[in-house]
N, C-alpha and C positions, 0 to 999 in steps of 0.2 A: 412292601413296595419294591417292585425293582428299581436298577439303579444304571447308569453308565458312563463313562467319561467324557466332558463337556469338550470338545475339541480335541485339540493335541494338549490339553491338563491334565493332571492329575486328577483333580478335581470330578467325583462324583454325583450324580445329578438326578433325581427322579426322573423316571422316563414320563409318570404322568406328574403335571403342576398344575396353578390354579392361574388362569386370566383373570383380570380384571378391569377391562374396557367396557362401563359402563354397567360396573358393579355397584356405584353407590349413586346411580343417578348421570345424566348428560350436566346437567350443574348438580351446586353443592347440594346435601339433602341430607340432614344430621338426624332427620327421622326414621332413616333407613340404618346409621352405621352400626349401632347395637348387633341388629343382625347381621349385618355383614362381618362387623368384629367376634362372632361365635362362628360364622362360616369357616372367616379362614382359619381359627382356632381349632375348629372340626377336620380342616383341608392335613392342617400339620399333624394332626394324632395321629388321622388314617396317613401319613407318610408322604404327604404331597406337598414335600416341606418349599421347594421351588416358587416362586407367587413373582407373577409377571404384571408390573404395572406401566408408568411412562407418566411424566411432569403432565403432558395432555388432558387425562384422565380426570373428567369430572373437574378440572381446571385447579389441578393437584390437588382435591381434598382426596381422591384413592391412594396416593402416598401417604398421605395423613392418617387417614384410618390404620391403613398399615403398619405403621411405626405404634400405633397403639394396639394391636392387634399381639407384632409379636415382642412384646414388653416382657422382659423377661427371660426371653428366648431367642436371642439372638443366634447364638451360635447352631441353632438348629435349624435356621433357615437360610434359603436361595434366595436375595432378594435380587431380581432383575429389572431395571426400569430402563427408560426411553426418553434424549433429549432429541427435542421437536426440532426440525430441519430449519427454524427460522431463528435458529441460536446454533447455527452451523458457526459462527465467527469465533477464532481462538477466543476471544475474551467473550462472548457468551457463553458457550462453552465451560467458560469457569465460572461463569456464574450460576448458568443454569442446576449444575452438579451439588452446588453449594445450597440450595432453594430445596433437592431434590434430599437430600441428606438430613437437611434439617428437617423438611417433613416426614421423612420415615424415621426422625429417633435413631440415628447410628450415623456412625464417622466412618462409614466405606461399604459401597455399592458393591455386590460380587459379579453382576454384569450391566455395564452400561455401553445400550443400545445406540446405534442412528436409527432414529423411528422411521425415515423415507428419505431416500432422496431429497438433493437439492443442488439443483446444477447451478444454482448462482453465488454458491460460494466455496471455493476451491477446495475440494477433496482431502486434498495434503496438509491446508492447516485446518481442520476438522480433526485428523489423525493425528496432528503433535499435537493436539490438545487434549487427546484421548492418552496418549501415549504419555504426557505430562503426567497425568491422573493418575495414570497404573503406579508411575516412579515417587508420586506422593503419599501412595497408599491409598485415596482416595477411592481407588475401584480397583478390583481385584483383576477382571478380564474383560476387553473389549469384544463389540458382535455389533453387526446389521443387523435389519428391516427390511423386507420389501426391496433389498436391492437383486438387481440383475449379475448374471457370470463375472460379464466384462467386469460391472463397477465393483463386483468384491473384489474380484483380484487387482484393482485399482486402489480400491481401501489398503489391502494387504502390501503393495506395494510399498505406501505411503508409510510403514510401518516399520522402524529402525530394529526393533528389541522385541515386539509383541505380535502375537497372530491375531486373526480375527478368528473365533472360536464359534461363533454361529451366526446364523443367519435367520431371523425368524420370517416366515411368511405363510400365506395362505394355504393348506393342504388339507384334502378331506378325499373321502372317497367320490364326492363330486367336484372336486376343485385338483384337479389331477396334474394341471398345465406346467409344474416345478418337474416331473419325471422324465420332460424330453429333455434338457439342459442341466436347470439348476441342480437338482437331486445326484445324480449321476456326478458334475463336477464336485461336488460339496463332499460327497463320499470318497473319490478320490483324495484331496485336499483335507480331510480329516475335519470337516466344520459341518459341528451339530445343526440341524433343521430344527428348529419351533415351529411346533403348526398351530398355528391359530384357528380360530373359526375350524376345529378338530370335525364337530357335527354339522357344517357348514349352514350356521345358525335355525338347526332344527328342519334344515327341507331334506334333511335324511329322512328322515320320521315323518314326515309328513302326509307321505301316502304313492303310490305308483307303484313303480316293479323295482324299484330298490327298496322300498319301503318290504313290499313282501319278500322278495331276499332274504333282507337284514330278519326278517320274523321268523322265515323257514332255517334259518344257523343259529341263530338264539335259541330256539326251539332244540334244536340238536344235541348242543350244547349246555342248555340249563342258564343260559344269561339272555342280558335283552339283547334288543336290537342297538341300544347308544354301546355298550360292550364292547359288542362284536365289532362295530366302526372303529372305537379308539382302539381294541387290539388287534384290529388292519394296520393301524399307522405304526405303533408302538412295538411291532414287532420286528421293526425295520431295525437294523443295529445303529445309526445314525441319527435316528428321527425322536422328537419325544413332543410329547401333545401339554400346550396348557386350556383345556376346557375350562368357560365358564361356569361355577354354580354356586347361587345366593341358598340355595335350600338344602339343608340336612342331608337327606336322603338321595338329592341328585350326584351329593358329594360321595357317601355310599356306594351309589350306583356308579358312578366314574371309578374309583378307587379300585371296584371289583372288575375294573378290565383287565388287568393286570394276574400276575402269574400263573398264567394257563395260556394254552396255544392250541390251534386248529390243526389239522389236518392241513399238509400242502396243497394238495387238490382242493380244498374250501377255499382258502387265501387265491389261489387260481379266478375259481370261481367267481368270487365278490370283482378281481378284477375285471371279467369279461363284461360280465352284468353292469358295471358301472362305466365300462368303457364308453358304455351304447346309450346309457341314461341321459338324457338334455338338463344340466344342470335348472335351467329355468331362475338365473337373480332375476 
């Protein structure tokens, strides 16, 4: 699996990781975790040790499974989660981290997120309370969500001793709208992109003239069409993808985006073809 450095850290990072929004269910669902605790068990072997959750999720039983998941194995994984914007208040803040910790089974997050925006409570003490965290040991490195230019460098601001090291948000080859601003600022600014919703929940694949694209370079190639999408984004030196997948072989199939590369004129390509495609949410 490749690898790259999570901001201005040290710190090395799978380019691809696993998401987990709505991997064990919209509520709790302890008939599913089995499998989903052999997923992410399968995510780590193949090298996608990074595993992206958020206190939200399933209304925290996907940190729970997690922390049983990698039992054992702590030091070989990226555990990144997400406190919800309506525990933006320093003292939620501290409590939220402490709920999030003890569900995952370990005494310190290596990234904790602001999962979105929240203009009703003040940016600055959200950030000492972040910043608290790092000096307690509690979280290794802070990052956004779905924030905009202005309010990272706002976050950043608000920041005495630490960066904000990424910023996770929407990017896929149909969800392009981060490459007139965000992408471009972020890359100067040295703050990793997380792209979520990587296959922009499967209307890659679903059928049209990116659908056929994606077939005709896979085909080329020798991989599929979900490949050839996540080694569009992942090829970025800034950028690293956490795809969803509950099942064995999707995990396989993700995994195998990685170490190999297209032709420049291809990556061209896929860009023009998708310039033109109507996303269609």
């Amino acid at each position: 699996m490749e690898a790259r450095k999570l901001g201005k850290t040290t710190a090395e990072v799978p380019v691809l990781g696993m998401g987990t929004w709505l991997f064990v269910g919209n509520l709790p669902d302890n008939h599913v975790d089995h499998g989903a605790i052999e997923s992410l068990r399968t995510g780590v072997d193949l090298g996608m040790t990074l595993i992206d959750t958020a206190e939200s999720y399933s209304f925290g039983h996907a940190e729970e499974v997690i922390g049983t998941a990698i039992k054992g194995m702590r030091e070989k994984v990226f555990i990144a989660t997400k406190v919800s914007p309506e525990n933006f208040s320093y003292r939620d803040v501290m409590k939220a981290v402490r709920g999030s910790l003890r569900r995952l089974k370990t005494d310190y997050i290596d990234l904790y997120q602001l999962h979105r925006p929240n203009p009703y409570v003040p940016l600055e003490e959200t950030m000492r309370a972040m910043e608290d965290l790092v000096e307690q040991g509690a979280v290794r490195y802070i990052g956004v969500s779905n924030f905009s230019v202005d309010l990272t460098k706002k976050a950043q601001a608000a920041l005495s001793k630490n960066h904000v090291v990424a910023n996770q948000v929407s990017y896929s080859l149909l969800d392009r709208e981060i490459e007139d601003k965000l992408l471009p600022t972020a890359v100067r600014d040295r703050i990793t992109i997380i792209a979520y919703s990587p296959l922009a929940h499967g209307r890659l694949i679903d059928g049209g003239t990116g659908k056929t694209v994606l077939e005709d370079m896979a085909g080329k190639y020798g991989k599929t069409p979900v490949q050839v999408a996540l080694n569009w984004l992942i090829v970025k030196d800034d950028v690293i993808a956490i795809p969803k997948a509950f099942q064995i072989n999707h995990l396989r199939e993700d995994a195998a985006a990685t170490g190999w590369r297209m032709a420049p004129e291809d990556y061209a390509s896929l860009n023009e073809v998708f310039s033109k495609v109507t996303p269609g949410w």
